[in-house]
C-alpha beads as a LAMMPS data file, in Angstrom:
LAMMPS data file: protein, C-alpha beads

257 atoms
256 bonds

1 atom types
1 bond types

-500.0 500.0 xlo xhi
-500.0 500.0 ylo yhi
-500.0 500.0 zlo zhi

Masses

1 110.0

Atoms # bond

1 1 1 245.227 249.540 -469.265
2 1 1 241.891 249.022 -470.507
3 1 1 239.848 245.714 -469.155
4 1 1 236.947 244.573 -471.995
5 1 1 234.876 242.067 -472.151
6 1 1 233.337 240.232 -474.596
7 1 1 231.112 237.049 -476.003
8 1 1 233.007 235.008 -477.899
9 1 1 231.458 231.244 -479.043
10 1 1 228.715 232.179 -476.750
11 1 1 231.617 232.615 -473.562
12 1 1 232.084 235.583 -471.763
13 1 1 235.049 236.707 -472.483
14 1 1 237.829 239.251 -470.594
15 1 1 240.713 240.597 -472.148
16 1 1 243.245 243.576 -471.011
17 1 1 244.389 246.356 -473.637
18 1 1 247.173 247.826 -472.926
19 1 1 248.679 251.098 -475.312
20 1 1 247.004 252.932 -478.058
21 1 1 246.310 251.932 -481.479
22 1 1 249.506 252.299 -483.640
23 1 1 249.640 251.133 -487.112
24 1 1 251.354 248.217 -487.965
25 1 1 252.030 248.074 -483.925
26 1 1 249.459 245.673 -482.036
27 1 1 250.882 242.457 -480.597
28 1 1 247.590 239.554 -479.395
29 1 1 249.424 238.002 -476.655
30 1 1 248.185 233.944 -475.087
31 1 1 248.947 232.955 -472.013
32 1 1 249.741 229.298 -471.373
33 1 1 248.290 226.572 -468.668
34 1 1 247.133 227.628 -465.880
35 1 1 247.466 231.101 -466.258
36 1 1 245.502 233.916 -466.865
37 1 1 246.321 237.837 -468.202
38 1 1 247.246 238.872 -465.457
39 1 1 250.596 237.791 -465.274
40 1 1 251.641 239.486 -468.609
41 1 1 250.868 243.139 -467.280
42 1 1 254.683 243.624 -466.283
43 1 1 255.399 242.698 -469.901
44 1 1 252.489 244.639 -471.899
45 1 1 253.140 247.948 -469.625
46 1 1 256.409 247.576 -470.685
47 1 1 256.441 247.318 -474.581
48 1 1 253.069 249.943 -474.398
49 1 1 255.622 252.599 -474.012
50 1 1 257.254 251.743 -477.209
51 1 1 254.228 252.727 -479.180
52 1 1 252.960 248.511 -479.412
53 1 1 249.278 247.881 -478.355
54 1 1 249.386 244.777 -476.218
55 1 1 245.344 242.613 -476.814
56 1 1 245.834 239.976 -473.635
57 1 1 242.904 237.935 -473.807
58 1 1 242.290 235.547 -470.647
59 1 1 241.680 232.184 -472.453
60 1 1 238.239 230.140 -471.900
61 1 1 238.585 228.653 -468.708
62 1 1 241.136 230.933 -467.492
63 1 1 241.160 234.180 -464.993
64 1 1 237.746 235.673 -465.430
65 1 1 236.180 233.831 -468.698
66 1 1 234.052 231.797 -468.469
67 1 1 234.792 227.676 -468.973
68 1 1 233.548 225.538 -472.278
69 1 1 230.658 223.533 -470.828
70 1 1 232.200 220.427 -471.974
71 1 1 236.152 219.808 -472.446
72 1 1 237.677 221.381 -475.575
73 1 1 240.729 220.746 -477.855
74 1 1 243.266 222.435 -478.763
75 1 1 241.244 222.873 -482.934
76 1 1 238.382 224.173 -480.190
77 1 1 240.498 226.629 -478.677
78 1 1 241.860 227.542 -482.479
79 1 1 238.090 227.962 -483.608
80 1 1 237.756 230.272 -480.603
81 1 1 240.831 232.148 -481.223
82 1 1 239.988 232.875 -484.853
83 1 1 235.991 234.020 -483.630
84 1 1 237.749 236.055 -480.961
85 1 1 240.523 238.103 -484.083
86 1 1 237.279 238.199 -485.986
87 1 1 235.741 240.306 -482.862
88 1 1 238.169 242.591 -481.859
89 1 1 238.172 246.202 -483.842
90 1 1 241.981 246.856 -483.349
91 1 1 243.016 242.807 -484.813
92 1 1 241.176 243.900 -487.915
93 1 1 244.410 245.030 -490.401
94 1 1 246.297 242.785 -488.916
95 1 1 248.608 241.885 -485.863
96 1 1 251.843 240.224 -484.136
97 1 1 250.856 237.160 -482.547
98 1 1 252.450 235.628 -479.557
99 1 1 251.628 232.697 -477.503
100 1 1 253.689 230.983 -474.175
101 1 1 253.476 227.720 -473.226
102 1 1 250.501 225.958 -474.179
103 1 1 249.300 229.506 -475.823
104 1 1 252.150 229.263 -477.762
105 1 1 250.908 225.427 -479.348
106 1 1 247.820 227.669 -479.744
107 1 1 249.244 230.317 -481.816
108 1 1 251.321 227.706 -483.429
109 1 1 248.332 225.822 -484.782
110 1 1 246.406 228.679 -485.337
111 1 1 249.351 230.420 -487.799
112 1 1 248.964 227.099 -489.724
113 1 1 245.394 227.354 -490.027
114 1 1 244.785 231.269 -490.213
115 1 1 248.172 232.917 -491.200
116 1 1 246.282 235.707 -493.484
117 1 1 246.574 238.621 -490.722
118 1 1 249.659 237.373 -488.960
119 1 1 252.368 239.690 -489.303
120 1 1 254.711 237.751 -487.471
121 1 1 254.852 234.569 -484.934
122 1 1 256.489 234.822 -481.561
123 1 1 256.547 231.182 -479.749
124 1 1 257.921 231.873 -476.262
125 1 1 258.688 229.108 -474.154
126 1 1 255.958 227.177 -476.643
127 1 1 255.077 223.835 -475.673
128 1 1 254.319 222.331 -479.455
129 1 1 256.564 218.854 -478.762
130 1 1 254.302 216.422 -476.852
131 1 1 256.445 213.548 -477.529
132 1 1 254.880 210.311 -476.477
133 1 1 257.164 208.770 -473.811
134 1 1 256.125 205.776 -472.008
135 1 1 256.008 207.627 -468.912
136 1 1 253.642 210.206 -470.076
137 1 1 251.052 207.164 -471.728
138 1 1 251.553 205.438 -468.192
139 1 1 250.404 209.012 -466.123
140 1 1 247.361 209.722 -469.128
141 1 1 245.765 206.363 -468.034
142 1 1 246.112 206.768 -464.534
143 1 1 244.788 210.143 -464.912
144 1 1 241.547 207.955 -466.290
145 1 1 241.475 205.748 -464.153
146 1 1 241.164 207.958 -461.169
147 1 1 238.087 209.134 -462.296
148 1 1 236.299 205.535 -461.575
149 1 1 237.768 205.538 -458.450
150 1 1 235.822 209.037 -457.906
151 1 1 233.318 207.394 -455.210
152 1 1 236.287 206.007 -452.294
153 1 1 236.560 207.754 -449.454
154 1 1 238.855 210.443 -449.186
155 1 1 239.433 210.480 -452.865
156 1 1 240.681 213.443 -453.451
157 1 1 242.974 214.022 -450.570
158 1 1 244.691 211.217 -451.996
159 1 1 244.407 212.428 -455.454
160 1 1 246.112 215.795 -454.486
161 1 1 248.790 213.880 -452.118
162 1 1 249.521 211.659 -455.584
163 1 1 250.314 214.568 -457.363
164 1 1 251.967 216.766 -455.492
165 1 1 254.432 214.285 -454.022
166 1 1 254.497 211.969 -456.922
167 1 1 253.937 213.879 -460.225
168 1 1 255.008 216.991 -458.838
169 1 1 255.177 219.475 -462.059
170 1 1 252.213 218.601 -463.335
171 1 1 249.155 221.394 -463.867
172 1 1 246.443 218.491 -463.336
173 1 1 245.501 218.709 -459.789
174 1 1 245.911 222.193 -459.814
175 1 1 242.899 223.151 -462.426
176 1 1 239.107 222.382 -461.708
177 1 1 237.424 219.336 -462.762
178 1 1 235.686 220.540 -465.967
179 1 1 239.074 221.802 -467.578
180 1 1 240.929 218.318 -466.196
181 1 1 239.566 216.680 -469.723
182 1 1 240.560 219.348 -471.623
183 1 1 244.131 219.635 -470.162
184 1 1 244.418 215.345 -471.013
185 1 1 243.155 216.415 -474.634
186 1 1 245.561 219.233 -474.753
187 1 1 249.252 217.248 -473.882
188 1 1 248.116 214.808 -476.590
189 1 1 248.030 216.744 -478.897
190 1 1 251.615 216.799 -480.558
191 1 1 251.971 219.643 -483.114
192 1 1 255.812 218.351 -484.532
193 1 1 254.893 217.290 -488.253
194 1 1 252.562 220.563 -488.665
195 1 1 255.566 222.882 -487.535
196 1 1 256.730 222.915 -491.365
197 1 1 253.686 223.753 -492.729
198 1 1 254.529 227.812 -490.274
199 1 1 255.185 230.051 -493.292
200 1 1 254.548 233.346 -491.024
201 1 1 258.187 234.979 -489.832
202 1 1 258.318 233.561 -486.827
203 1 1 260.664 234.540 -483.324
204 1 1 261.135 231.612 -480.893
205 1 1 262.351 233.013 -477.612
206 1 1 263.633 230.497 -474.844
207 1 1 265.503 230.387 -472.032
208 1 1 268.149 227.852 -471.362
209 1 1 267.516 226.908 -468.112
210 1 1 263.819 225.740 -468.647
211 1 1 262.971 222.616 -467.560
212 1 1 259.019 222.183 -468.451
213 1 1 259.858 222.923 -472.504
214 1 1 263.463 222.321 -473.006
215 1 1 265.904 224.206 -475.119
216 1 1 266.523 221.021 -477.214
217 1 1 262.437 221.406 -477.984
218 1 1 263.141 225.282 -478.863
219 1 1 265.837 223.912 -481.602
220 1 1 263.836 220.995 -482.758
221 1 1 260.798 223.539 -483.524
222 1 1 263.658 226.308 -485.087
223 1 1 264.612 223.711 -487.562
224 1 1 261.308 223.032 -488.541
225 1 1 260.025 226.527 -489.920
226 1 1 261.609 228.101 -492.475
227 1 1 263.690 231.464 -491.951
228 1 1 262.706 231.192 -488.137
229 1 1 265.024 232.692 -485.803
230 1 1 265.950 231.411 -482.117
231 1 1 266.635 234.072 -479.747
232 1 1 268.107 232.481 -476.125
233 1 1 267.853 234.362 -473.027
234 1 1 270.706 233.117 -470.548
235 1 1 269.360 232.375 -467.138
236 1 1 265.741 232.466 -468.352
237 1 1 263.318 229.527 -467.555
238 1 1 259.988 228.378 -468.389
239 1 1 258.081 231.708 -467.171
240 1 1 260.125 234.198 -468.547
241 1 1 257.236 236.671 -468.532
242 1 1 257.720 236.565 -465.056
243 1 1 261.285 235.908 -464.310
244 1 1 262.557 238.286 -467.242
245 1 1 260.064 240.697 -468.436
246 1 1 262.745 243.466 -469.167
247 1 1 264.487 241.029 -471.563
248 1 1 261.542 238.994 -473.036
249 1 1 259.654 242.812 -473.353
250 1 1 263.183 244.015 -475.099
251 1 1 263.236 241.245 -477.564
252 1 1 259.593 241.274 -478.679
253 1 1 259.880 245.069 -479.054
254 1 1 263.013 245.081 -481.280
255 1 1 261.600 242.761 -483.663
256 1 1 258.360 244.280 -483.914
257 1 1 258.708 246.639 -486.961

Bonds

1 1 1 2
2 1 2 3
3 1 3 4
4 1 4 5
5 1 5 6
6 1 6 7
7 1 7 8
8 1 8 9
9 1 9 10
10 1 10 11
11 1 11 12
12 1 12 13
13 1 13 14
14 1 14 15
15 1 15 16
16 1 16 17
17 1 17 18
18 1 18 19
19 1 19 20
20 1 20 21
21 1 21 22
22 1 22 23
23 1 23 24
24 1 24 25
25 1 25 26
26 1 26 27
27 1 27 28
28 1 28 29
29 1 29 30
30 1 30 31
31 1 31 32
32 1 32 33
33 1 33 34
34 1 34 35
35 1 35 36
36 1 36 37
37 1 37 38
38 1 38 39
39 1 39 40
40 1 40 41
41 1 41 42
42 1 42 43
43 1 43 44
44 1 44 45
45 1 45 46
46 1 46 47
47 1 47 48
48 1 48 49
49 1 49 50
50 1 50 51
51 1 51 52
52 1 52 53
53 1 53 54
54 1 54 55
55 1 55 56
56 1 56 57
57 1 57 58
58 1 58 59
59 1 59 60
60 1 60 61
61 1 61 62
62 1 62 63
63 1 63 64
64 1 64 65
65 1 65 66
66 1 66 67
67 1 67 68
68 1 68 69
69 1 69 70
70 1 70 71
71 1 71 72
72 1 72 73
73 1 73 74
74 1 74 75
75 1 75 76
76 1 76 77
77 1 77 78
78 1 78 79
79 1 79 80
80 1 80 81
81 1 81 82
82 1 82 83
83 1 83 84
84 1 84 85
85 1 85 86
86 1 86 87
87 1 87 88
88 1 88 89
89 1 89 90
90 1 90 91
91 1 91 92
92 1 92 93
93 1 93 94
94 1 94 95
95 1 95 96
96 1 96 97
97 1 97 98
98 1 98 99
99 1 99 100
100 1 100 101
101 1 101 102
102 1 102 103
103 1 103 104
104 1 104 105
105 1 105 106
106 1 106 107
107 1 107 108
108 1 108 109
109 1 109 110
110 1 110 111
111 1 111 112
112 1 112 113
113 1 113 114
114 1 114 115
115 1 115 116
116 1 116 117
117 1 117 118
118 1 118 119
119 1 119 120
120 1 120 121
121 1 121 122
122 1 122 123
123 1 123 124
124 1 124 125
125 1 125 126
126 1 126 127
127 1 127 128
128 1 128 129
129 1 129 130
130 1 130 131
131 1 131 132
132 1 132 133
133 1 133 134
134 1 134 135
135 1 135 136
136 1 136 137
137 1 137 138
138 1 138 139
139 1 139 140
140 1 140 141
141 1 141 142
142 1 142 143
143 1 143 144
144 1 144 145
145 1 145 146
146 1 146 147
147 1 147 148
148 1 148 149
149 1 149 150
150 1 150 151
151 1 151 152
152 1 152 153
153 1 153 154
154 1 154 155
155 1 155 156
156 1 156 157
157 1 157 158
158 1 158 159
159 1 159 160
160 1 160 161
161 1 161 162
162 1 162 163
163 1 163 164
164 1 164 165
165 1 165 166
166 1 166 167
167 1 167 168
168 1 168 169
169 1 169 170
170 1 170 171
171 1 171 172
172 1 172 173
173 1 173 174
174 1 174 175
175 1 175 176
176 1 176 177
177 1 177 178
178 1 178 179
179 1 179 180
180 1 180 181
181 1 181 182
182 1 182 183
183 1 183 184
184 1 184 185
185 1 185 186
186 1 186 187
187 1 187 188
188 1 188 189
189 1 189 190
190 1 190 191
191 1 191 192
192 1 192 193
193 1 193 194
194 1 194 195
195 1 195 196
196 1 196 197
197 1 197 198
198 1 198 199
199 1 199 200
200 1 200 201
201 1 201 202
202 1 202 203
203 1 203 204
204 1 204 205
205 1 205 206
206 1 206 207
207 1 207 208
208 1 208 209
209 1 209 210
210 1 210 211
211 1 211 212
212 1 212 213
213 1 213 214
214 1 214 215
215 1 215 216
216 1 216 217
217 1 217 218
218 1 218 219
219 1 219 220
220 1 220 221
221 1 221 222
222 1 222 223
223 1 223 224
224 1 224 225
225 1 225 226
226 1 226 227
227 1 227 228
228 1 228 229
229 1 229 230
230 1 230 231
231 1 231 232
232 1 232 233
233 1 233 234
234 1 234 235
235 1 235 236
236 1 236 237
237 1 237 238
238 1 238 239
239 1 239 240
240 1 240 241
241 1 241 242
242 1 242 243
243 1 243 244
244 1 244 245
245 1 245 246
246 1 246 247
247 1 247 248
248 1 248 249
249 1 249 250
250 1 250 251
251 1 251 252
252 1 252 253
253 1 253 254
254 1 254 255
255 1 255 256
256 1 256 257
């Protein structure tokens, strides 16, 4: 493993390499939120030994880049992604994309937007449905609301305590106050209607026991790109990088060609 770093959209970048340079062979790999390279070393050591170069940028804001000075969207983060392909030697002639989570609504958008050097699209896990519930609008305002509320005393030790016991999966309190804006523009941004307009091959690997992305949103996204194919992994939930990274490494591999 090679660790690089780099100035992308004037941030200082880091980004793992993982295998050697084999044509036709180099997978970019996004983590989602909050997460960082890191946890896809298991994975990358794994398919480097089947002749695939693994790229595992840590996304702005994430492990050791650096963070936007102001909050970004996801088109931001799609803008960055495309400078960052641009940059790197080995994405040159072309590469497998994949992106978990909120990396995979990344790679998502981005294969609608830049799909020339995209060999094919793995969404693992990817969380592209941000459907609108009345519940979720109720939780976005309170997240804005907190912020007037800023000055009280002991503020944040009831902001944690509100989270943790009340809202209990979400990443909000768990991410630093510059990215908190971001991560409220991010979960708004609902990528369903663009889905069709994915004309890459794309993989969409899920396991059926996640309960952050269900497998229902893993179908939904399958019937919305052409020729797409849904591979299942029994057991698996939302981190399956972590919980299965035989399997998940396995899959990727054998459809890599």
């Amino acid at each position: 493993m090679q660790e690089r770093q780099i100035e992308v959209k004037n941030l200082k970048i880091n980004y793992k390499v993982f295998g050697n340079p084999a044509q036709g062979k180099t997978l970019l790999v996004l983590h989602g939120w909050p997460s960082k390279s890191d946890r896809w070393i298991k994975v990358a050591e794994l398919l480097a030994v089947q002749n695939i170069q693994i790229i595992v940028p840590d996304l702005p804001g994430f492990g050791e880049s650096q963070e936007p000075a102001a909050a970004w969207t996801i088109n931001q983060y799609v803008e960055w992604l495309h400078e960052f392909v641009q940059s790197v030697p080995e994405l040159g002639q072309g590469f497998h994309l994949a992106g978990h989570s909120f990396g995979g609504a990344l790679a998502a958008k981005y294969a609608i937007q830049y799909n020339q050097h995209i060999k094919k699209l793995f969404l693992i896990s990817a969380a592209c449905v941000r459907s609108r519930t009345a519940a979720k609008k109720m939780w976005h305002r309170l997240a804005k609301m907190g912020k007037v509320l800023a000055f009280l005393p002991y503020y944040e030790l009831g902001r944690k305590a509100f989270y943790k016991f009340i809202i209990r999966k979400s990443d909000y309190p768990n991410i630093s106050p510059s990215m908190r804006q971001t991560y409220l523009n991010v979960i708004s941004d609902d990528l369903s209607q663009g889905l069709f307009f994915i004309k890459v091959p794309t993989i969409i690997i899920w396991g059926d026991k996640d309960e952050s992305t269900p497998l229902e949103q893993a179908k939904f996204i399958q019937s919305k790109i052409s020729g797409s194919q849904l591979i299942i992994i029994p057991g698996g939930t939302h981190a399956l990088q972590l919980g299965n990274p035989e399997l998940l490494a396995q899959r990727i591999a054998e459809n890599i060609v």
